[in-house]
TIKE-414683 format. One record per residue: x, y, z of N, C-alpha, C in turn; residue in three letters. Coordinates in pm, 1 decimal. Atoms other than C-alpha are relative to their C-alpha. Layout:
BEGIN
SITE / nu / nv / nw / cau / cav / caw / cu / cv / cw / res
SITE / X / Y / Z / X / Y / Z / X / Y / Z / ALA $
...
***
This chain:
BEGIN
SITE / nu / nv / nw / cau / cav / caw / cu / cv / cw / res
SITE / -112.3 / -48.1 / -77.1 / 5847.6 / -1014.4 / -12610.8 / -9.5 / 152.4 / 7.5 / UNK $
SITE / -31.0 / -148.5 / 0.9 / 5903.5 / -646.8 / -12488.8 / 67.7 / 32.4 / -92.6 / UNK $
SITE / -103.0 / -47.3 / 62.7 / 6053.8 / -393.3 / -12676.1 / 148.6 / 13.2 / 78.1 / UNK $
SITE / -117.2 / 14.2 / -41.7 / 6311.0 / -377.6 / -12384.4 / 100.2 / -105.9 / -6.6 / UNK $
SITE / -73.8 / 120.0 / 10.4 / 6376.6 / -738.4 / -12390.8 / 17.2 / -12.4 / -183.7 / UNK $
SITE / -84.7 / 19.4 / 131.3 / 6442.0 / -729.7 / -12750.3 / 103.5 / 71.5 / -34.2 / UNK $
SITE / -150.2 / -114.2 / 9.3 / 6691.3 / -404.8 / -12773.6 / 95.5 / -69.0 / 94.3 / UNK $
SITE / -110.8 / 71.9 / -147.4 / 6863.7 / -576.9 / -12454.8 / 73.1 / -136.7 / -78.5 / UNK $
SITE / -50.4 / 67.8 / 97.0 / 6889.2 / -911.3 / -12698.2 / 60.4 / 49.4 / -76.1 / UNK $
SITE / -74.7 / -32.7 / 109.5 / 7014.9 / -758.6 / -12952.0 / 100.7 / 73.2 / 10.3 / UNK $
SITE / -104.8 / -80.6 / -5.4 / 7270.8 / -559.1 / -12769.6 / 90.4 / -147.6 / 63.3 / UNK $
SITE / -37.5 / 165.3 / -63.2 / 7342.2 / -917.7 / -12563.0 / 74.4 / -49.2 / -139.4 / UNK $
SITE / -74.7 / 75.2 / 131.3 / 7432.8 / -1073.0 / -12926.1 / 129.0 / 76.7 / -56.4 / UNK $
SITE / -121.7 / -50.5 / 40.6 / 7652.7 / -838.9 / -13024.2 / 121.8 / 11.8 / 76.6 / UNK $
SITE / -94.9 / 60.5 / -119.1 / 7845.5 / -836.9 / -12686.8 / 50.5 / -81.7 / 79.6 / UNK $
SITE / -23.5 / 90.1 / -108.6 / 7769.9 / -1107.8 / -12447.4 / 24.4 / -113.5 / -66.2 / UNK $
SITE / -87.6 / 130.6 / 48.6 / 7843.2 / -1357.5 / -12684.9 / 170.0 / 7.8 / -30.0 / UNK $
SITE / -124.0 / -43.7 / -3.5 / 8201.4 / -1243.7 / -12734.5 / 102.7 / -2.8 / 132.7 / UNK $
SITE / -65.8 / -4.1 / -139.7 / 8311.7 / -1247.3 / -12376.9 / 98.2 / -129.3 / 11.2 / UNK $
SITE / -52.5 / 123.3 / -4.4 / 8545.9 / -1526.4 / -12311.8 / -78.6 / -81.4 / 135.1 / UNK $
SITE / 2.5 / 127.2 / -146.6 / 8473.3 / -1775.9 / -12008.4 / -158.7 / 17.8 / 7.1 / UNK $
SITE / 166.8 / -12.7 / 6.4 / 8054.0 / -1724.8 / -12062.6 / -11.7 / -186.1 / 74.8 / UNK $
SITE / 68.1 / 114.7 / -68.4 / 7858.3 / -1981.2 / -11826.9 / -45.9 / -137.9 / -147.2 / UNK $
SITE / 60.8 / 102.7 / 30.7 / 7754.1 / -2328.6 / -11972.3 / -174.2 / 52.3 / -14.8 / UNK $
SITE / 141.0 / -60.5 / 27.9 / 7383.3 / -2302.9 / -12109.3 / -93.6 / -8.4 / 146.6 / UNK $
SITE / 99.1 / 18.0 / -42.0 / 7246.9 / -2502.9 / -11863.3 / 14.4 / 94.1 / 154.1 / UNK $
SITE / -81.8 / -122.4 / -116.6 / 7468.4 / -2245.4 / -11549.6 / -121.7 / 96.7 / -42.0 / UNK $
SITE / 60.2 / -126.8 / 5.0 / 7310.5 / -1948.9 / -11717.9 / -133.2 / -2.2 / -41.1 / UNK $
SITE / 135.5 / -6.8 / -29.4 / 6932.7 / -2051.9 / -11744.9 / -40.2 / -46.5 / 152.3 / UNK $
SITE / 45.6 / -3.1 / -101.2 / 6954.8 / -2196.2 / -11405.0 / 28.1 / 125.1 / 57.3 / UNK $
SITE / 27.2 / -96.8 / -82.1 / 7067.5 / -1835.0 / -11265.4 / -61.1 / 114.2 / -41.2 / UNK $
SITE / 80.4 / -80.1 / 45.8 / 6823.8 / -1686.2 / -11483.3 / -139.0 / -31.5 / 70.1 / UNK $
SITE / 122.8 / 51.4 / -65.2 / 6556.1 / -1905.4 / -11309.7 / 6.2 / 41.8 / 121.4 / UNK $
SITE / 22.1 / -57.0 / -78.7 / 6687.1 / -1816.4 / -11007.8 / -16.5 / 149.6 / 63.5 / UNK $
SITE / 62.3 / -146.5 / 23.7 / 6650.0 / -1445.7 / -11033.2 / -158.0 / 14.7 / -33.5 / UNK $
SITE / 142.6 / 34.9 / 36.5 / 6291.2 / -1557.8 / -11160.3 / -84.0 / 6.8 / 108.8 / UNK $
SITE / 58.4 / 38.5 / -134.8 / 6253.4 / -1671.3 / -10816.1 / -40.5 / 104.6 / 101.5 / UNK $
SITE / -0.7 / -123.3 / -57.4 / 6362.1 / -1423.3 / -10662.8 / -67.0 / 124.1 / 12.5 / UNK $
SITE / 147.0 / -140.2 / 68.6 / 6114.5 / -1170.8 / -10789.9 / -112.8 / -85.4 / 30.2 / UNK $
SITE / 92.5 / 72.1 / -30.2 / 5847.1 / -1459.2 / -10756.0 / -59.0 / -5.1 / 146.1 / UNK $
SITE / 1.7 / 43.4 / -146.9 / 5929.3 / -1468.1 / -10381.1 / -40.0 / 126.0 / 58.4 / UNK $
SITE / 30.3 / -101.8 / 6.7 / 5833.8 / -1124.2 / -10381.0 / -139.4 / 39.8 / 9.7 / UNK $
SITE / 171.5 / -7.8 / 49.6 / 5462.0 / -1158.5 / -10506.5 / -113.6 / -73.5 / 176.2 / UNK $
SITE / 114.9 / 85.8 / -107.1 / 5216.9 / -1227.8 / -10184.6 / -84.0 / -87.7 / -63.2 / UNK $
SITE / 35.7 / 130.5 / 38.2 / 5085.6 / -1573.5 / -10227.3 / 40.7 / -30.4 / -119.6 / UNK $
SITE / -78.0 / 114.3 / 156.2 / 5249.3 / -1633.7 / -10554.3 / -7.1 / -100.5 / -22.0 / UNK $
SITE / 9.3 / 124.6 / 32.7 / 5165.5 / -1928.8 / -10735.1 / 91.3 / 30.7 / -108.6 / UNK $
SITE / -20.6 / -34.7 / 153.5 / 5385.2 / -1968.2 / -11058.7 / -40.4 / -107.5 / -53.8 / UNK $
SITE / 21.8 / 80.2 / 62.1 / 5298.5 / -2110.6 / -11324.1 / 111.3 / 10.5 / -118.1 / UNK $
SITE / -147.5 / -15.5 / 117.3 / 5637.6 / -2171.1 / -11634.5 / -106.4 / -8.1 / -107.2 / UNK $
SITE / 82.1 / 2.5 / 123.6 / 5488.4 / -2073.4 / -11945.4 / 114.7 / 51.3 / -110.7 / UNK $
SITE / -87.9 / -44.9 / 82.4 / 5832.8 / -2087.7 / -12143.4 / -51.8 / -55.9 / -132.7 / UNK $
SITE / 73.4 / 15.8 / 118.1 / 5754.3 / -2084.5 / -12502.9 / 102.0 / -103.4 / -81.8 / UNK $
SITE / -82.1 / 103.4 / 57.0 / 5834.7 / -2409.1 / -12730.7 / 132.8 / 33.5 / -73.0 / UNK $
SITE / -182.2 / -11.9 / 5.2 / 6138.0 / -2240.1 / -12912.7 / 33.2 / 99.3 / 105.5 / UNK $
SITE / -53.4 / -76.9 / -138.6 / 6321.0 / -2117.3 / -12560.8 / 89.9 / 33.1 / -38.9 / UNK $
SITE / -95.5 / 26.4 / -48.4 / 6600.8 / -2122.5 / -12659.1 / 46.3 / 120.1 / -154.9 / UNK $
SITE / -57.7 / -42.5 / 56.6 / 6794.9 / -1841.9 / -12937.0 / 138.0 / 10.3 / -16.0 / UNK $
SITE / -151.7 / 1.6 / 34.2 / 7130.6 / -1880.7 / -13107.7 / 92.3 / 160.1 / -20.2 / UNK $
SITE / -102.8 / -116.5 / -46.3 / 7427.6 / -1618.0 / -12996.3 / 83.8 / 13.7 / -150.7 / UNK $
SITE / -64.2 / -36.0 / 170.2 / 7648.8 / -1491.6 / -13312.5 / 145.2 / -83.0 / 84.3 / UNK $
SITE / -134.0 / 14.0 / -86.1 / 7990.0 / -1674.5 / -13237.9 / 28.8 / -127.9 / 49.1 / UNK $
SITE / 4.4 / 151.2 / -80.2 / 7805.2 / -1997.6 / -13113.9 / -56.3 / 41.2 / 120.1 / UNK $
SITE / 75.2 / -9.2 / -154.8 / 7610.5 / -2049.9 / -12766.1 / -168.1 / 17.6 / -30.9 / UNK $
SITE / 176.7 / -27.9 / 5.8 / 7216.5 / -2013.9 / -12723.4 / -11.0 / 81.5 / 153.3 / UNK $
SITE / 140.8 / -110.9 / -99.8 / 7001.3 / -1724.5 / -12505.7 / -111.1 / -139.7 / 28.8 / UNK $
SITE / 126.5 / 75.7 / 14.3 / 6735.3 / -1926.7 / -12330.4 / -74.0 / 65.0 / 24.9 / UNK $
SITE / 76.5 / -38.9 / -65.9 / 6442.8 / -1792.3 / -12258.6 / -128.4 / -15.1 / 69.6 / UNK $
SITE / 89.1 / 58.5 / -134.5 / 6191.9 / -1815.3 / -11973.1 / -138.0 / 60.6 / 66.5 / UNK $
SITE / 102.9 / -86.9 / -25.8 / 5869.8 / -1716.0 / -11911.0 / -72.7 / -76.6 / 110.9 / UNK $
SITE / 100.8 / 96.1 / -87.9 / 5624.7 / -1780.6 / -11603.1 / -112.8 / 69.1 / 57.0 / UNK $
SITE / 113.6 / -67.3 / -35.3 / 5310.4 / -1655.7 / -11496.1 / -29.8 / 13.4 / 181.4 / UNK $
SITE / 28.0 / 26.8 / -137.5 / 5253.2 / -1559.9 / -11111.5 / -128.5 / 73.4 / 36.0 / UNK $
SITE / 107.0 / -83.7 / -46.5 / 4918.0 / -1543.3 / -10966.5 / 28.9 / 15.5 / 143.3 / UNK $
SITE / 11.9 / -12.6 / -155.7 / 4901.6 / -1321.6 / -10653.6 / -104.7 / -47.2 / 42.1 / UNK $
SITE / 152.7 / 23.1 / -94.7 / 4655.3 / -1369.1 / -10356.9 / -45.2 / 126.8 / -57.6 / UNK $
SITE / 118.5 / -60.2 / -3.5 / 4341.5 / -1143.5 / -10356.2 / 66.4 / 125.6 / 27.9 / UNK $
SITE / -17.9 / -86.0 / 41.7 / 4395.6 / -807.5 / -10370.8 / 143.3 / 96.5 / 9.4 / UNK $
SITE / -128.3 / -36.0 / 24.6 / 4728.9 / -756.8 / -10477.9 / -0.5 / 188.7 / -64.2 / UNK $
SITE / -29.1 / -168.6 / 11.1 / 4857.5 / -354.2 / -10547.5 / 99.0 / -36.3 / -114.5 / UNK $
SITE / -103.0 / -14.0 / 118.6 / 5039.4 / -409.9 / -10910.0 / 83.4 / 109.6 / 1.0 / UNK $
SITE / -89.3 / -143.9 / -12.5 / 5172.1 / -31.3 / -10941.9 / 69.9 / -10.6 / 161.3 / UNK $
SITE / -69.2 / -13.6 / -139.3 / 5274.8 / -48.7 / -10561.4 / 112.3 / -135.9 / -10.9 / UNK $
SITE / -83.0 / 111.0 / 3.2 / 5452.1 / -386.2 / -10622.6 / 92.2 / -7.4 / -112.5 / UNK $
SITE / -80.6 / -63.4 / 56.0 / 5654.0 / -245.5 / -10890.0 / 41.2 / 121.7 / 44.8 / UNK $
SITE / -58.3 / -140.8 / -65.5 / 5713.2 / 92.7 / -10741.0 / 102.2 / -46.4 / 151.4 / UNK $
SITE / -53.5 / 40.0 / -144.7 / 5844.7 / -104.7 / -10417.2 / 126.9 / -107.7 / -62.5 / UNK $
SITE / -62.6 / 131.8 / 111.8 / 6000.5 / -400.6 / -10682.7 / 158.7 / 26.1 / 69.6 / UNK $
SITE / -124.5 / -5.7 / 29.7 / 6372.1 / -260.6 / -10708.6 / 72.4 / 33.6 / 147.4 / UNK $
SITE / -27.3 / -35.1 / -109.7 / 6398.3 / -159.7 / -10363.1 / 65.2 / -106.9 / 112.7 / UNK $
SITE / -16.5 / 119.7 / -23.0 / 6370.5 / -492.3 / -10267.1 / 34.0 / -146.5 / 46.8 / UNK $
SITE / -105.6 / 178.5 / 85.9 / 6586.3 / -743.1 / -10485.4 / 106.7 / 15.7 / 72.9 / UNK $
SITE / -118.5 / -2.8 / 51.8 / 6888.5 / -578.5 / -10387.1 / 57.3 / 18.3 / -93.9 / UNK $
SITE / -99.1 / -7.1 / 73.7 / 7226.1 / -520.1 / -10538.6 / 30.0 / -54.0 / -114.5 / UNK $
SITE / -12.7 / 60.4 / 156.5 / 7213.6 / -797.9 / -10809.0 / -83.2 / 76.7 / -110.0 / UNK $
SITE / 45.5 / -37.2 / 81.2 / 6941.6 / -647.5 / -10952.5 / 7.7 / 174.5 / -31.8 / UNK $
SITE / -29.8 / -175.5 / 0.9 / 6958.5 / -275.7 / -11131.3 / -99.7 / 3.7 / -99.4 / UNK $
SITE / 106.4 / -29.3 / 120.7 / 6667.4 / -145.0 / -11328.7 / 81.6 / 45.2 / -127.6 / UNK $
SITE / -8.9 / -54.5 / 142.3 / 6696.6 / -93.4 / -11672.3 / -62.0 / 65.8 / -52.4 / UNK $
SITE / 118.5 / -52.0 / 22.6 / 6378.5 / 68.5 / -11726.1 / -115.1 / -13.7 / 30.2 / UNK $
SITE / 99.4 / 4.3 / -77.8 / 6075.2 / 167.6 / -11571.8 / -110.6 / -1.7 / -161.1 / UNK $
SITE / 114.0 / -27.2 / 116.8 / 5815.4 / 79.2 / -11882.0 / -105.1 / 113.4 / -18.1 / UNK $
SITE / 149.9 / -58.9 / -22.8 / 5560.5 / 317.9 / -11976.9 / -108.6 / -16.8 / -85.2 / UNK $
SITE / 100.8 / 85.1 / 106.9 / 5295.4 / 97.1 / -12073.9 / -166.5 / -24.7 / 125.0 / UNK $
SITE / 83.0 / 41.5 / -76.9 / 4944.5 / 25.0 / -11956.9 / -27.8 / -23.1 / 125.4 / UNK $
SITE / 4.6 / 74.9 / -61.7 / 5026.3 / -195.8 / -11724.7 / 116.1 / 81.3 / 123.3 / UNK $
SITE / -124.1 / -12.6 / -26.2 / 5259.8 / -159.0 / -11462.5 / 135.3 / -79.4 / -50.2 / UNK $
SITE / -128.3 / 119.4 / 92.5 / 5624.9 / -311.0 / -11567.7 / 188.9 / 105.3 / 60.3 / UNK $
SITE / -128.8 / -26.0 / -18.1 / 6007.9 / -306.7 / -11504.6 / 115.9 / -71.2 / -12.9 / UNK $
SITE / -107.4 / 72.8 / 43.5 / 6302.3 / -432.7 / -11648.0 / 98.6 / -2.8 / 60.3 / UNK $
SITE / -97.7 / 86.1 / -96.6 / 6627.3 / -595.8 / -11417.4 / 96.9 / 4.5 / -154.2 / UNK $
SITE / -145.6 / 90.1 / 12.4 / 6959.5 / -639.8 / -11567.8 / 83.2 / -22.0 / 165.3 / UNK $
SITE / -56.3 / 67.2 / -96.7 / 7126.6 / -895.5 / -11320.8 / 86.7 / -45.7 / -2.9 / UNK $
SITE / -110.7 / 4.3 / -55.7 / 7408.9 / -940.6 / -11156.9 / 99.2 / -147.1 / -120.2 / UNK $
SITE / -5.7 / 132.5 / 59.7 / 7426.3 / -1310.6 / -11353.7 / 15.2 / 19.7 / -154.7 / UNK $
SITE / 31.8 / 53.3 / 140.1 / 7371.3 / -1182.3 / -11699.8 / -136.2 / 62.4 / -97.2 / UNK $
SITE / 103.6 / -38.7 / 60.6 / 7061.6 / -1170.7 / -11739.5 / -84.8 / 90.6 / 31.1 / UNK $
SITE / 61.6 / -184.7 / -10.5 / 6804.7 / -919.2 / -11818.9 / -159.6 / -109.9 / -7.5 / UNK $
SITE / 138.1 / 54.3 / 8.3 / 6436.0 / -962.7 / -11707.4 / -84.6 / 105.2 / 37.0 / UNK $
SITE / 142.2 / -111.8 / 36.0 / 6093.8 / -805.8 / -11771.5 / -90.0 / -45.1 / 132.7 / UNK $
SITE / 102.2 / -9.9 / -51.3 / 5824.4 / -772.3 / -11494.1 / -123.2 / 85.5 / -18.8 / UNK $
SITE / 124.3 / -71.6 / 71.1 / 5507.5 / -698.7 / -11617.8 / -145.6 / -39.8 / 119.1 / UNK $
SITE / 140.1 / 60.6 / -83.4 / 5142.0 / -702.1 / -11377.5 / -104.8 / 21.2 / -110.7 / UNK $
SITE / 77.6 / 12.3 / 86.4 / 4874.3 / -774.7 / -11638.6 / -159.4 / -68.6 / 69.3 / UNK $
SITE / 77.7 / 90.8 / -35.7 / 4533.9 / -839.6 / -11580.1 / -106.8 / -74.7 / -109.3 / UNK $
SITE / 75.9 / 105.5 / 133.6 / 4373.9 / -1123.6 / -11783.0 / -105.8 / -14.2 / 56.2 / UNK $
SITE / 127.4 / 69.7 / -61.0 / 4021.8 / -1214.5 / -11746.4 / -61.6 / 39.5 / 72.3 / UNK $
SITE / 49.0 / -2.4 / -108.2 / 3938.3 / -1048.8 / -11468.8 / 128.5 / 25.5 / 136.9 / UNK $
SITE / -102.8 / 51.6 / -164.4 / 4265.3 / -1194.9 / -11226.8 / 102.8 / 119.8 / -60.4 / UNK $
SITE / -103.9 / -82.7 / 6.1 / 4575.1 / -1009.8 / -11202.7 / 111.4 / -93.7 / 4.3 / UNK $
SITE / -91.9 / 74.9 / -27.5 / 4902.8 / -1190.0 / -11293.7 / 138.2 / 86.5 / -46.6 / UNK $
SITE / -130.6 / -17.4 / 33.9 / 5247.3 / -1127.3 / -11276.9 / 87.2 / -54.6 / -123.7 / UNK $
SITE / -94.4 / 61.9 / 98.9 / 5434.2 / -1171.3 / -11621.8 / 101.9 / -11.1 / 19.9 / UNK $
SITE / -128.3 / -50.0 / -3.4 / 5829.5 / -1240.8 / -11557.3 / -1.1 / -55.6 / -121.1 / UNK $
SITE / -112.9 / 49.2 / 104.7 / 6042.1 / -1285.7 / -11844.7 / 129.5 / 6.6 / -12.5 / UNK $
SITE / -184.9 / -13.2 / -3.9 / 6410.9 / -1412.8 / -11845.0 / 82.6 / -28.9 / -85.2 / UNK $
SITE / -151.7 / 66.9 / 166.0 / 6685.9 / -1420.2 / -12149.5 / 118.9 / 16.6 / 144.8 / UNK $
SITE / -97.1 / 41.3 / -34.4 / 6941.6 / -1575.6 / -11999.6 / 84.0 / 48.6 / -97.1 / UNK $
SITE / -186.4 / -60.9 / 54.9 / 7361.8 / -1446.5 / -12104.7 / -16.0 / -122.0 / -111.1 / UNK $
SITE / -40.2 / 57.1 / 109.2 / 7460.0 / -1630.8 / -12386.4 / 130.3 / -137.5 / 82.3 / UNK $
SITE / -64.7 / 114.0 / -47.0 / 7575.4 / -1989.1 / -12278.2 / 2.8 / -128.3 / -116.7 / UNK $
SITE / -37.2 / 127.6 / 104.9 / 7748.3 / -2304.5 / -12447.6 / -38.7 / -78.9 / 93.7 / UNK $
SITE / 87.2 / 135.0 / -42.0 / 7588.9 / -2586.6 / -12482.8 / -85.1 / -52.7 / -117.1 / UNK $
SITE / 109.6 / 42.8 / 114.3 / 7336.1 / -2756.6 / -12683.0 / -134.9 / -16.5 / 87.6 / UNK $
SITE / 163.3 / 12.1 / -67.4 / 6965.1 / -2707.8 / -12602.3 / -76.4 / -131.4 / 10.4 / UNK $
SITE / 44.3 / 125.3 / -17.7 / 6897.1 / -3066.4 / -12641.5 / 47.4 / -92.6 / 96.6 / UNK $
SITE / -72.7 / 32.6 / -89.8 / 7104.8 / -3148.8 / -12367.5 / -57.1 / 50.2 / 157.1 / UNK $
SITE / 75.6 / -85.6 / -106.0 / 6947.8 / -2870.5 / -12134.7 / -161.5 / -71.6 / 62.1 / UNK $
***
């Protein structure tokens, strides 16, 4: 996980679980997915691939679970990473508001959204290819993850 997406958790636990009327789990990972999308729909030729990790899901102080969501998008052929983050926030729109422009390797940029949640875009290249990392912690929602 980023260091953003972990300071962002850990400010999330101390606040967003406290809120009264917080979404249902399975509300606030679906409009964490769809913000996912949304950035996905973004990527020329985008394929995704969900590469959420077997424990998804983290417990809120208070009660509720964070889910979280990971997915891999390969662009087409010669995608512009730095240009597709530098253009990123311009975009999404209003839901989304940067949180921070990373300064890492890679290109990268962190979203808190309109919904809640806070997500990481990272362009990494593995292997050779170039893929889009998102990552989404969903708000702090009731529910039980075995249900989700």
């Amino acid at each position: 996980m980023s260091v953003t997406a972990v300071l962002t958790l850990a400010g999330m636990t101390m606040v967003g679980c406290a809120m009264a009327g917080r979404p249902t789990l399975e509300q606030a990972r679906a409009d964490t997915e769809a913000a996912m999308q949304r950035i996905a729909d973004e990527i020329p030729g985008g394929v995704v691939e969900v590469r959420t990790p077997d424990s998804a899901y983290l417990a809120c102080d208070g009660g509720g679970y964070y889910s979280i969501n990971r997915w891999a998008v390969t662009p087409q052929p010669g995608f512009d990473g730095e240009a597709f983050v530098d253009a990123l926030p311009g975009r999404l729109g209003s839901d989304f508001v940067v949180a921070e422009t990373v300064d890492i390797r890679s290109p990268a940029v962190a979203f808190n959204h309109a919904s809640g949640a806070v997500l990481d875009v990272k362009v990494l290249g593995v292997e050779g290819d170039i893929v889009v990392d998102l990552l989404g912690l969903a708000p702090c929602g009731d529910g039980d993850p075995e249900g989700v």
